[in-house]
C-alpha positions in Angstrom: 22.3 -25.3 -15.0 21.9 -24.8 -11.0 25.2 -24.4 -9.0 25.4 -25.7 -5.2 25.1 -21.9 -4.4 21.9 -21.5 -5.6 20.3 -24.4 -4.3 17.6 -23.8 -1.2 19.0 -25.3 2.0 18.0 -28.5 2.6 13.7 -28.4 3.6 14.4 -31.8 6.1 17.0 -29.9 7.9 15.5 -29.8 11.6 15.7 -25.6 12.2 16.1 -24.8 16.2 14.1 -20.9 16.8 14.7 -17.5 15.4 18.0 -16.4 16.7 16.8 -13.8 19.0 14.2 -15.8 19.8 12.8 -14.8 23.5 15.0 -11.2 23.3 12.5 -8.1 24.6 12.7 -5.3 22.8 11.4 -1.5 24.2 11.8 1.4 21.6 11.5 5.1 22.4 12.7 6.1 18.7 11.1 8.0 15.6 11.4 8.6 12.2 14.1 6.1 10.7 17.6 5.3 12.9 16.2 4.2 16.4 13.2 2.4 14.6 15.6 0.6 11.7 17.9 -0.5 14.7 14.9 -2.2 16.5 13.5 -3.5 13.3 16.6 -5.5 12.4 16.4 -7.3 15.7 12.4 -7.9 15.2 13.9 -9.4 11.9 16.3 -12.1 13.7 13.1 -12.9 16.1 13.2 -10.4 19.1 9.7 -9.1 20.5 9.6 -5.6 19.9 7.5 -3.1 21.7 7.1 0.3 20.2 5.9 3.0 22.2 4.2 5.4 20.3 2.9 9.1 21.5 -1.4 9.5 20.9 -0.9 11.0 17.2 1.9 8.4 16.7 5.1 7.8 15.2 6.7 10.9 13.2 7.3 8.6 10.4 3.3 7.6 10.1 2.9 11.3 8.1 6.3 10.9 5.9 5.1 11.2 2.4 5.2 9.2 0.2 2.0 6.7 1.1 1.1 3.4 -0.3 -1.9 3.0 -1.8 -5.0 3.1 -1.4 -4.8 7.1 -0.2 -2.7 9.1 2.9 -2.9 7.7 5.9 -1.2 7.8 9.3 -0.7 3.9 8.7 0.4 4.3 4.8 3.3 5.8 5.0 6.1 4.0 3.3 8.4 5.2 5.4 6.5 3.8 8.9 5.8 0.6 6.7 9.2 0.1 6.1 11.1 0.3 9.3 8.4 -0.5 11.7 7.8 -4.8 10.3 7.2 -7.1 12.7 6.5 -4.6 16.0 3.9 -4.0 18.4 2.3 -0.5 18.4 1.6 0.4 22.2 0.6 4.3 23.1 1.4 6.0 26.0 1.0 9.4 27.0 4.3 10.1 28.3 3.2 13.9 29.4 1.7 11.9 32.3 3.1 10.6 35.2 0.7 7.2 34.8 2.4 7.0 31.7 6.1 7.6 32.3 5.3 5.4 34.8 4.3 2.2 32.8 7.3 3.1 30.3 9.6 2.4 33.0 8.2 -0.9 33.8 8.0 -1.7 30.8 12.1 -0.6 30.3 12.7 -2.6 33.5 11.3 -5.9 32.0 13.2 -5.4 28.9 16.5 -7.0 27.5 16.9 -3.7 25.1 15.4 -0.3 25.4 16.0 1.5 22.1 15.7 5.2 22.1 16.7 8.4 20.1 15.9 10.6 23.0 18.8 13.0 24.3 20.3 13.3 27.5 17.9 15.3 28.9 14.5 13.9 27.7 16.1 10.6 29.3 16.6 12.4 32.4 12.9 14.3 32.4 11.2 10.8 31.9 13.6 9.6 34.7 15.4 7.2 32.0 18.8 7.9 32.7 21.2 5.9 31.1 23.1 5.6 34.3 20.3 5.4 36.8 19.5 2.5 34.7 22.1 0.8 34.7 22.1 0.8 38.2 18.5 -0.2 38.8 18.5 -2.6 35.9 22.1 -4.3 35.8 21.1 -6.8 33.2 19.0 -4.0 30.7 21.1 -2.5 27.7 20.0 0.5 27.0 20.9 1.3 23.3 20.7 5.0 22.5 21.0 6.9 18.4 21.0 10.4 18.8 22.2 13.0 16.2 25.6 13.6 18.3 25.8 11.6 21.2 25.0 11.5 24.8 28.3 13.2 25.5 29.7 16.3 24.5 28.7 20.0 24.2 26.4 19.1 21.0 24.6 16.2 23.1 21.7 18.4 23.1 21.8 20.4 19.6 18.8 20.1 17.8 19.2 18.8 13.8 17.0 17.5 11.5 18.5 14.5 8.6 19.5 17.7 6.4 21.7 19.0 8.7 23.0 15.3 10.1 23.8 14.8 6.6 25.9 18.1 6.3 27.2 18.0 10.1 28.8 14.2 9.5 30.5 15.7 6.1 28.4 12.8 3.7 26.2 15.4 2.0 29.3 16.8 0.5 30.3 13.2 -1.3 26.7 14.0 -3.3 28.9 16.9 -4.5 31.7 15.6 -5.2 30.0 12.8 -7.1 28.3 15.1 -9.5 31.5 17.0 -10.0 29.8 20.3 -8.7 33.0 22.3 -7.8 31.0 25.5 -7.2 27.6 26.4 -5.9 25.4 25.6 -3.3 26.2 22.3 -1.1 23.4 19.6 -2.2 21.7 16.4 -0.7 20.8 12.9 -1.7 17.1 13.1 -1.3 15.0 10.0 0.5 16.9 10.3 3.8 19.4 8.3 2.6 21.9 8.7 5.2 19.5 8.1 8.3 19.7 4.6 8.3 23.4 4.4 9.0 22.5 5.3 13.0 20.3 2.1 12.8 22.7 0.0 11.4 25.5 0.7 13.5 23.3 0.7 16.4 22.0 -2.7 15.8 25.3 -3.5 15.2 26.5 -2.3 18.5 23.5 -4.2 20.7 24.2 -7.6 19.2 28.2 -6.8 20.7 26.1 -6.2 24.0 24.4 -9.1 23.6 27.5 -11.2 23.4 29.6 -9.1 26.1 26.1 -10.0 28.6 27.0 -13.1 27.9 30.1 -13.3 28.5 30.5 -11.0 31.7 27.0 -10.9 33.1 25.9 -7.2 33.0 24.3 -5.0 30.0 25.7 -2.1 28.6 25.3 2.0 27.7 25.3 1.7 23.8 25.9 5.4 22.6 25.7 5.5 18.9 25.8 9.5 17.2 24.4 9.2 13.9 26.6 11.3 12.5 29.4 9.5 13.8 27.8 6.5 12.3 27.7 8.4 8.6 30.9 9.4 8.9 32.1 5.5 9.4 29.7 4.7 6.0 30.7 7.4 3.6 34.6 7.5 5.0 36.2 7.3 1.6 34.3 10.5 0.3 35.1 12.3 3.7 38.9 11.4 3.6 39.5 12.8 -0.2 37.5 15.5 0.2 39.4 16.6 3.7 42.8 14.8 2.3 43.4 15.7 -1.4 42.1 19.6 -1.3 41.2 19.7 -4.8 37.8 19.8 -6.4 35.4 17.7 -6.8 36.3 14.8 -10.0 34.2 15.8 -12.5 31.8 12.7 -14.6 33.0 12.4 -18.1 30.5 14.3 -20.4 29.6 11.9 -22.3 28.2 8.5 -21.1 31.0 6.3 -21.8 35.0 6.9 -21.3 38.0 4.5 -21.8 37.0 3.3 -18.3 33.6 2.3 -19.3 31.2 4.8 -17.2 27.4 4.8 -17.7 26.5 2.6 -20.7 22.9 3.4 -22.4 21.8 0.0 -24.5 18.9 -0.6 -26.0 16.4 -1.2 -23.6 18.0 0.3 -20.5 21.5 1.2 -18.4 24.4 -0.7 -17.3 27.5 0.6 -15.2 30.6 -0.6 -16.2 34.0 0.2 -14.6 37.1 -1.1 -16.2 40.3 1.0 -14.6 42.5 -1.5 -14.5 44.2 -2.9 -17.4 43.0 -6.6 -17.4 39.2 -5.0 -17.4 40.1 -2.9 -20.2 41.1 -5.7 -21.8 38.2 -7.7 -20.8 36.0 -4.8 -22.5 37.7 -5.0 -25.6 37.0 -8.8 -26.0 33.7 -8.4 -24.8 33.5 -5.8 -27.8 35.2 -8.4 -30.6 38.8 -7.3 -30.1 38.0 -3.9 -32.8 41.0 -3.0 -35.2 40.9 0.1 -33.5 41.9 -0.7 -30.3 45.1 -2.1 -31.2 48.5 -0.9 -32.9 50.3 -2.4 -35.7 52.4 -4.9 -33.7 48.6 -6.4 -32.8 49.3 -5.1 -28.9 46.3 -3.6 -27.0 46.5 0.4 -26.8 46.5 2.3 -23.8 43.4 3.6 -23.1 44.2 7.2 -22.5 46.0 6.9 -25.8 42.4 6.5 -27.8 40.2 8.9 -25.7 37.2 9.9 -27.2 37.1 7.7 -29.8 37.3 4.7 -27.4 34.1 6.1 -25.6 32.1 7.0 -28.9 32.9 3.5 -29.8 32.0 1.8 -26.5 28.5 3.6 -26.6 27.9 2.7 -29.8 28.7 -1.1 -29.2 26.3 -0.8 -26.0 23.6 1.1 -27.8 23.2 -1.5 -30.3 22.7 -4.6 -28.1 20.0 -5.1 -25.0 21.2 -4.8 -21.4 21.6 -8.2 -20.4 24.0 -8.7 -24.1 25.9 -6.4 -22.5 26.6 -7.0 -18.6 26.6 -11.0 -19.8 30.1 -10.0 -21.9 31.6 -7.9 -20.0 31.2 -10.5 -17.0 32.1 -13.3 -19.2 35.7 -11.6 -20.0 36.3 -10.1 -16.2 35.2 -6.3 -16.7 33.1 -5.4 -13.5 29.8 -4.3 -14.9 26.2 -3.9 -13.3 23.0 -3.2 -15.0 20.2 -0.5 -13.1 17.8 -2.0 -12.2 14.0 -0.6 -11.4 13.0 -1.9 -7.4 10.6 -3.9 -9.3 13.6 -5.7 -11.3 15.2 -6.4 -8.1 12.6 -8.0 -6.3 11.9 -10.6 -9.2 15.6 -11.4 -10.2 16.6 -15.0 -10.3 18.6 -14.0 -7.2 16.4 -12.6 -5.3 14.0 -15.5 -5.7 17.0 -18.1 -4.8 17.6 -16.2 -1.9 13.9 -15.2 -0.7 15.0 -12.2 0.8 11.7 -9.9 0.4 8.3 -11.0 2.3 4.8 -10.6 1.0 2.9 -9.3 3.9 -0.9 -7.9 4.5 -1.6 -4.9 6.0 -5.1 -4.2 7.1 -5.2 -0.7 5.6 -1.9 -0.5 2.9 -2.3 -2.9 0.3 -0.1 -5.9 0.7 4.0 -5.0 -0.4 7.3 -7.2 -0.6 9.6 -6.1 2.5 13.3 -7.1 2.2 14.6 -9.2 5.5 17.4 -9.1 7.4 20.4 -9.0 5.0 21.8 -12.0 6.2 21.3 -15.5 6.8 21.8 -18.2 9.3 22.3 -22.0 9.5 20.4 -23.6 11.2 17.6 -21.0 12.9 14.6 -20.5 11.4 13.5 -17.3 9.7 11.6 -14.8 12.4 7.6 -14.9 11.4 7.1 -11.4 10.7 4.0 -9.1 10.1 3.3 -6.0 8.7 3.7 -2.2 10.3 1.2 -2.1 13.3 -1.8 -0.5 13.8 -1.6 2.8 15.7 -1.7 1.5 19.5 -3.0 -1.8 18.3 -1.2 -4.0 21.0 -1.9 -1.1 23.8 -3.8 -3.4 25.8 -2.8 -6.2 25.4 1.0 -5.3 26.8 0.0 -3.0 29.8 -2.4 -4.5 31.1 0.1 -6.7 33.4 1.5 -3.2 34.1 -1.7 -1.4 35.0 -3.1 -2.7 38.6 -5.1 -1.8 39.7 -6.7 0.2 36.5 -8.4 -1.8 34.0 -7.1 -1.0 30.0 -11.0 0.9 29.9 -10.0 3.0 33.0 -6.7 4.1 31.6 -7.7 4.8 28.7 -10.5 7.0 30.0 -7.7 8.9 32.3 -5.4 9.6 29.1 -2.8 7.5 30.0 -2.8 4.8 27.3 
């Protein structure tokens, strides 16, 4: 049966263009915040212009690589937060090529960097100076602490972000490690948050141009912007002074937990009455789980015996039995899913939310978009991670007089 949610939106509807549609986008950014910010507004149609140095983009030698073998442009990491950009190089230890970054900056609507204070200054790319030069230009900067402050200028690396912003200790506290060594959720986890929130902040810009005439300084510290993500770990662990709570040993507990069934996991978590409830029914109401006078028992009344039985009820019965029961009755439940089990849900499908695109050197992937929607606007075309300096060219030549690209190029500049 197909609900009015899950229907596609009308294909007569007349769509009016991407919503950033005609928006200019210069990034100065590596690695994963700057370039996630960027790539969100590439997403919602913005042109976006990435200057690169000559052996490129941090990211392009982040392991792991897609196949067919390591590459600077197979990184999965530069493939992922780079869709839908423009590659340019420019040797920026040149004054030819400080020099076309500027222009470039000046003809922007947003220049993205993760540069600090004083690279900024060095490639005369002060936030305020431009402001002043460029009144209508905002200049949208993710750095590890901030362009103000006495750590404006501290080097770090995502470990130490992770650790500085407090989130590396909610890995901790997950696992219920009370003692030891402090740990950290592996694949960079944390780094996107800067992106997010910086995006975030440059589509309030946007709006405040709009509405007053004049860009802005966006100053986004990335570990400000994990701290606003991961608050609720940060605030017990600073509030509550105890140790960390520690997972029940087993898989499952009166409050459901982590569920093995037959052909995979599920999550289910049932700490409020009516979802204990809901887990019992989903279960066949069992003798055991109620008293003589037929009412339901407490759950911290039966224990371990309530969790031996709930694992054996899951482990008999595939994953999908399971989650469709417990959402039938109300108990919150999830199954884990593999990335591949994502991308070809039902859901996903209604919703169309990951691309196919061709890359000339990775083999073709599914990218997820922009995780949102909008009446009326049409999707942003997008493309594939860039070639290494692949639109060089083509974007400075305007820029160059009176060099031609050959003569540049020749002189080291692009």
């Amino acid at each position: 049966m197909s609900t009015r949610s899950a229907e596609p939106l009308d294909a007569d509807e007349e769509l009016g263009p991407p919503l950033l549609d005609g928006l200019l986008v210069v990034e100065l950014a590596e690695e994963i915040a700057g370039p996630f910010a960027s790539r969100l507004l590439a997403d919602a149609g913005a042109k976006t212009i990435k200057i690169e140095p000559p052996h490129g983009d941090v990211s392009r030698r982040m392991a792991p690589f897609a196949e067919p073998a390591p590459h600077r442009e197979t990184s999965t990491s530069w493939l992922a937060y780079n869709t839908s950009k423009r590659s340019v190089i420019l040797d920026l230890d040149t004054g030819s090529g400080r020099r076309l970054l500027q222009q470039l900056v000046g003809s922007a609507d947003v220049f993205v960097t993760d540069r600090t204070p004083a690279d900024l200054v060095e490639l005369d790319l002060n936030p305020d100076e431009l402001r002043d030069r460029y009144p209508q230009l905002i200049i949208a900067a993710v750095t590890p602490f901030g362009l103000v402050g006495g750590a404006a200028e501290w080097p770090s690396t995502a470990l130490t972000r992770a650790h500085a912003s407090g989130s590396a200790a909610g890995v901790r506290r997950n696992l219920g490690a009370d003692t030891g060594a402090p740990l950290m959720a592996g694949a960079k986890v944390h780094e996107a948050d800067g992106g997010m929130a910086l995006a975030l902040a440059v589509w309030s810009a946007l709006i405040a141009r709009e509405r007053f005439g004049h860009g802005q300084i966006v100053d986004v510290a990335s570990t400000e912007a994990m701290m606003n993500m991961d608050r609720v770990d940060i605030s017990i662990a600073h509030n509550d002074g105890g140790p960390p709570a520690r997972p029940p040993t087993k898989g499952g507990s009166a409050f459901g937990g982590r569920l093995e069934c037959a052909d995979g996991h599920l999550i289910a978590v049932t700490p409020q009455s009516h979802q204990w409830a809901g887990l019992i029914k989903s279960m066949g109401d069992p003798e055991w789980a109620f008293d003589a006078d037929g009412s339901l028992i407490d759950r911290l009344q039966l224990g371990e015996e309530a969790g031996d039985a709930i694992e054996q009820w899951a482990g008999a019965r595939t994953r999908d039995e399971v989650f469709r029961a417990l959402q039938e009755n109300s108990a919150p439940a999830g199954p884990v899913l593999r990335p591949s089990e994502v991308m070809n849900s039902e859901q996903m499908q209604v919703r169309e939310f990951f691309d196919r695109l061709e890359h000339p050197v990775a083999d073709s992937a599914r990218y997820p978009q922009f995780a949102a929607r909008w009446n009326g606007v049409q999707r942003a075309a997008r493309t594939a991670a860039p070639l290494l300096g692949s639109s060089t060219a083509e974007v400075t030549t305007q820029y160059l007089s009176p060099w031609s690209p050959a003569q540049a190029r020749r002189a080291g500049v692009i």
